[in-house]
N, C-alpha and C positions, 0 to 999 in steps of 0.2 A: 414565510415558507412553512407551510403546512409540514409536518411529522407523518413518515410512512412507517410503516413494517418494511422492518432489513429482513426477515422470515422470509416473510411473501415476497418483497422484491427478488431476492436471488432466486425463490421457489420459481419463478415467472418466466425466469430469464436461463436461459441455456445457455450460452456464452458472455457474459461480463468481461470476461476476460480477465487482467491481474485486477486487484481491488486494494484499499486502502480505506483503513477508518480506525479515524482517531476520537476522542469524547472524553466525557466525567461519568464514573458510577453514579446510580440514582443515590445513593448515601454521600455522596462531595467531596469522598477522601478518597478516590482512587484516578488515575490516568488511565485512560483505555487505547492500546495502540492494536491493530489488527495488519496484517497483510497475508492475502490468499493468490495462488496462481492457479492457473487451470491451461490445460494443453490440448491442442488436436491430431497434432502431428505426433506421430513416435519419437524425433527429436525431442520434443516440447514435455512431452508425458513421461521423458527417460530421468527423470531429477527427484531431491528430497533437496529437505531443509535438513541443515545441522548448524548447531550451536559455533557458534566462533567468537571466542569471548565475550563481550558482553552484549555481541549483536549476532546476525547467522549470516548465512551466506547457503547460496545453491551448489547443488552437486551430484554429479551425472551417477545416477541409478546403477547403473550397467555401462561402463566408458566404452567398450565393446561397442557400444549402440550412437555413440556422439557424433551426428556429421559437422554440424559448424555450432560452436560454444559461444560464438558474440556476442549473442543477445537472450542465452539462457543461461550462463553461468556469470555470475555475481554477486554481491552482499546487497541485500536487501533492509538489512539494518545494520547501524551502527551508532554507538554512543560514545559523545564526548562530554566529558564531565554532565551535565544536570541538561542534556540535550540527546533527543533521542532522535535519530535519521532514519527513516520509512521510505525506500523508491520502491519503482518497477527494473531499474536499471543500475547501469554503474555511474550514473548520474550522483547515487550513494556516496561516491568514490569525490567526485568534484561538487559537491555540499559541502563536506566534511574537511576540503582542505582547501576551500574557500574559505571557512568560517574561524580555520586554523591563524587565518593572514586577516581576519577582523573582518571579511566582507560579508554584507546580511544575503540569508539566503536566498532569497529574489536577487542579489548581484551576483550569488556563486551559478547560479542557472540560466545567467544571458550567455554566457558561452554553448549551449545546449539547444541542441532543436529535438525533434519528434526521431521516432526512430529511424533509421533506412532501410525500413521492411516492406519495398514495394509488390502492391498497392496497396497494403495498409497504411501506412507512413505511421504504425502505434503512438499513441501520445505518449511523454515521459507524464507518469505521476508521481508526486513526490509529496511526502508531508514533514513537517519536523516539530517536536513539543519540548517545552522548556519550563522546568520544574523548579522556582528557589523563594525562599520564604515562606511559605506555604500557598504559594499562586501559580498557577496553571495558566501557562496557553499554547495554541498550536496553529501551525499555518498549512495550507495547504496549497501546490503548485499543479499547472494546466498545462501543459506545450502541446501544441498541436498544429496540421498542416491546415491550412484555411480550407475547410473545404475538399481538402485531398489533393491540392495542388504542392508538391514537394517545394517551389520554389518559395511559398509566404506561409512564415511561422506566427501561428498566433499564442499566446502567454500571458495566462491568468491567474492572480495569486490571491487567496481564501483567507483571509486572520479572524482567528476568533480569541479572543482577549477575554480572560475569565470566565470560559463557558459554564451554561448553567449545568446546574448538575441534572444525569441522567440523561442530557443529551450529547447527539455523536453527530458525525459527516461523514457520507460516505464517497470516495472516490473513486470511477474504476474507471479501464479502460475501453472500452466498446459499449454503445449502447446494445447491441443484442446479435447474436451469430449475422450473418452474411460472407457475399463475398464482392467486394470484398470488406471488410471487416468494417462497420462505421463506426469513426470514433465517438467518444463519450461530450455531449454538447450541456452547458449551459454549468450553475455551480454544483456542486457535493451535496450530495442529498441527507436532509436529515432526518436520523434515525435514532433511534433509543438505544442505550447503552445498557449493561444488568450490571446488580452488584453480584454476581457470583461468577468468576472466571471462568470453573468448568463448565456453566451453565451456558454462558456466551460461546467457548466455545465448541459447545456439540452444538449450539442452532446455526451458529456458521455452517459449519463443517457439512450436518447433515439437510441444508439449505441449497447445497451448492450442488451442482448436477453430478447425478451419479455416474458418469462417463469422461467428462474434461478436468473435473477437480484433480490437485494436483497435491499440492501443501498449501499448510494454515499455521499461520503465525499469530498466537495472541499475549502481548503484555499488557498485564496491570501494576502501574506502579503507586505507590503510596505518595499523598502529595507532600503532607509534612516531613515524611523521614529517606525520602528517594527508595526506600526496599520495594524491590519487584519479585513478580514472579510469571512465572516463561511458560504458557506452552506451546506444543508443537506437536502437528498429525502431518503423516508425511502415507501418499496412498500406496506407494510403494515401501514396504517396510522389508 
């Protein structure tokens, strides 16, 4: 698989939609975990990110403004011991308390299909990365309607075992506005990682279209000592 620009990519694309990317700094000691959402609707665009322990979670901008919270209010990450949870949904929610009961994350997501956002039917994305010893890996998950047919789920799962350093995967949900919306086809694209957080994330941020972005979530965490550090741009502030 050839290496693109994540710059150029999201520069290209007007709608992605939520996104996910996880990787190694080019320097080998760090974990890169990214999640961004972007909205069309006033519902969609009414949210920030805020911190919730050691993971975040979405939250309605203006409540005033909330017509239905389903599928835009949830935790987007969360971490359990040396395990860090990246969704689109509250799928977050049944990772995390599958993996609580021993089950691997590809078993805590056969309970889960695609969203029921018809006719999009959104795919869930999810990824999760696992930090002990001084090793690094991350997997990342696919659920989607076949084609657009609500009734046949299809579910693909991504492991990357000791990736190399300075590279990343990136995952999102649409491949480009429409309507209605076409989901994201084939694996996670890969893209380069930087070794400077803030640097990473202003070419996110200011990559993503200046109309639908919403918030941006980036961790780096250290692979030998687990110390991270958090940021976060929320377009409503």
């Amino acid at each position: 698989m050839n290496l693109i620009s994540l710059q150029d990519d999201l520069r290209s694309n007007s709608y992605p939609g939520r996104g996910i990317i996880m990787g190694k700094t080019p320097d080998g000691t760090k974990a890169v975990a990214a999640y961004f959402i972007m909205g069309r609707s006033e519902n969609s665009r009414n949210r920030v990110f805020v911190e919730d322990g050691e993971g975040i979670r979405t939250q309605a901008f203006d409540p005033s403004k909330v017509t239905d919270p389903s599928l835009i209010i949830y935790a987007p990450v969360r971490v359990m011991g040396n395990k860090t949870i990246v969704t689109n949904g509250d799928q977050t929610d049944t990772i995390y308390e599958g993996m609580d009961i021993q089950l691997t994350f590809e078993q805590s997501l056969r309970c889960r299909e695609f969203e029921p956002d018809n006719p999009n039917y959104t795919p869930r994305i999810s990824g999760i990365m696992h930090i002990e010893g001084g090793r690094f890996n991350y997997a990342m998950s696919l659920i989607k309607s076949n084609h657009g047919d609500p009734d046949s789920c299809n579910r693909y799962t991504f492991a990357y075992d000791n990736p190399a350093a300075g590279e990343a995967h990136f995952l999102h949900t649409y491949m480009h506005d429409g309507t209605p919306l076409p989901s994201f086809e084939g694996e996670p694209k890969l893209v380069a990682a930087l070794d400077d957080l803030d640097e990473f994330t202003a070419m996110i941020w200011e990559s993503l279209h200046g109309d639908n972005k919403i918030s941006l979530f980036v961790r780096y965490i250290d692979i030998e000592t687990g110390d991270y550090e958090t940021r976060i741009v929320n377009k409503n502030q």
